[in-house]
N, C-alpha and C positions, 0 to 999 in steps of 0.2 A: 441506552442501547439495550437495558434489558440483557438476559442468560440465556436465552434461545439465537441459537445461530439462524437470521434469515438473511431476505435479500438487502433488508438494512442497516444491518450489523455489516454484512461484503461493502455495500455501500458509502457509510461510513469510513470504514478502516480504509479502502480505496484511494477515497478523496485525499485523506490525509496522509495515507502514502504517497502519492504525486504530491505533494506541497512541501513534505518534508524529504522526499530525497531527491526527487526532481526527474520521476518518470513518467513516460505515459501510462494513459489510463490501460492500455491493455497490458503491461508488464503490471501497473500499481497492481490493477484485480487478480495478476496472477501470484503475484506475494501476498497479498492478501488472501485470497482460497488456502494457499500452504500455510497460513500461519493457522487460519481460523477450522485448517480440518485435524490442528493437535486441539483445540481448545472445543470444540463440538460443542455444548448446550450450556458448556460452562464460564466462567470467567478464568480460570486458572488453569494450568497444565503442570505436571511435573515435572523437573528436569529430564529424571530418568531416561522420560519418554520422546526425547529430540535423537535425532541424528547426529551426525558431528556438524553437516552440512547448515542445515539448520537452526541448530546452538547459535552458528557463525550468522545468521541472518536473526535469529533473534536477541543475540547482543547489538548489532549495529541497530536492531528496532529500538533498544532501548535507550541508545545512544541519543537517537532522535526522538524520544521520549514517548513512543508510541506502546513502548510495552516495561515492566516495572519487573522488579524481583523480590522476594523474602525467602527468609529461611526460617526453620525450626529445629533444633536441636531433640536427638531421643535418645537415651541413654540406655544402651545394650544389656543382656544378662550378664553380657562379660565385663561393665564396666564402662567402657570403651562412649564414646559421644559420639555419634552419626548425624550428623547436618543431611536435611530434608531439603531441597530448594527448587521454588516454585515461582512459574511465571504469571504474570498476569498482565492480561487488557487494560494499556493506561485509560482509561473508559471519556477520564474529561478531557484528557491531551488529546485524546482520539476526535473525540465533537466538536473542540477549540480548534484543532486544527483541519478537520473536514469541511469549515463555513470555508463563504468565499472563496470556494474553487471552482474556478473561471473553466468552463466545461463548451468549447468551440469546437463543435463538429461542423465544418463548411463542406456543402454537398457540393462539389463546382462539375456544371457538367462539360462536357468538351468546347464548346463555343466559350464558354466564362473563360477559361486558361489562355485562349488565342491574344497576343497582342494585338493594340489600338491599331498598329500599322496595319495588321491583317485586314481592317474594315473600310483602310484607305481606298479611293476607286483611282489612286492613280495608279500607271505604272511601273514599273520595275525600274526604268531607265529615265522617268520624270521627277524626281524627287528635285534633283539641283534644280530644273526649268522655274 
């Protein structure tokens, strides 16, 4: 997937959003856009930098294994330990689960929808006859 955010990185993460939580593509690509505009050109994001809103959609991503955590530990002047934590793009869960998403856009136009009956030439009041 590469460190550059393009149309195949959205693409990706997409696919494997509808598979793994079970939405359409237009909702998948729109949780997709929101996760991948904290992560920009990179693979990782800070915590810091979530919403609360957010945070909450990207632990249940990670739930479904689409995004991963670490931390690092930095020890203050005062002494003190401050935990660092950081997200990132599960990059293979990502590709493992973007195959094989069955992608059915059916164009039906008005005629397609009509039932078989509609094409019957009988009439309304001949069906029993």
């Amino acid at each position: 997937m590469g460190a550059n955010f393009d149309i195949e990185r959205h693409k990706l993460l997409t696919k494997a959003i509808m598979k793994r939580v079970g939405v359409d593509q237009n909702m998948a690509g729109q949780l997709a856009l929101r996760v991948l505009n904290y992560f920009g050109y990179e693979d990782e994001v800070i915590d810091n930098a979530l919403d609360q809103d957010d945070r909450r959609l990207f632990y249940f991503l990670q739930d479904v294994q689409l995004l991963k955590t670490a931390w690092e530990e930095a020890i203050l002047a005062s002494g003190r330990t401050w935990r660092i934590f950081y997200w990132y793009l599960n990059i293979e869960k990502i590709e493992e689960h973007s195959k094989d998403v069955l992608e059915v856009i059916i164009e039906q136009g008005i005629y397609d929808t009509l039932p078989d009956k509609a094409w019957s030439r009988q009439e309304v009041g001949e069906e029993g006859n």
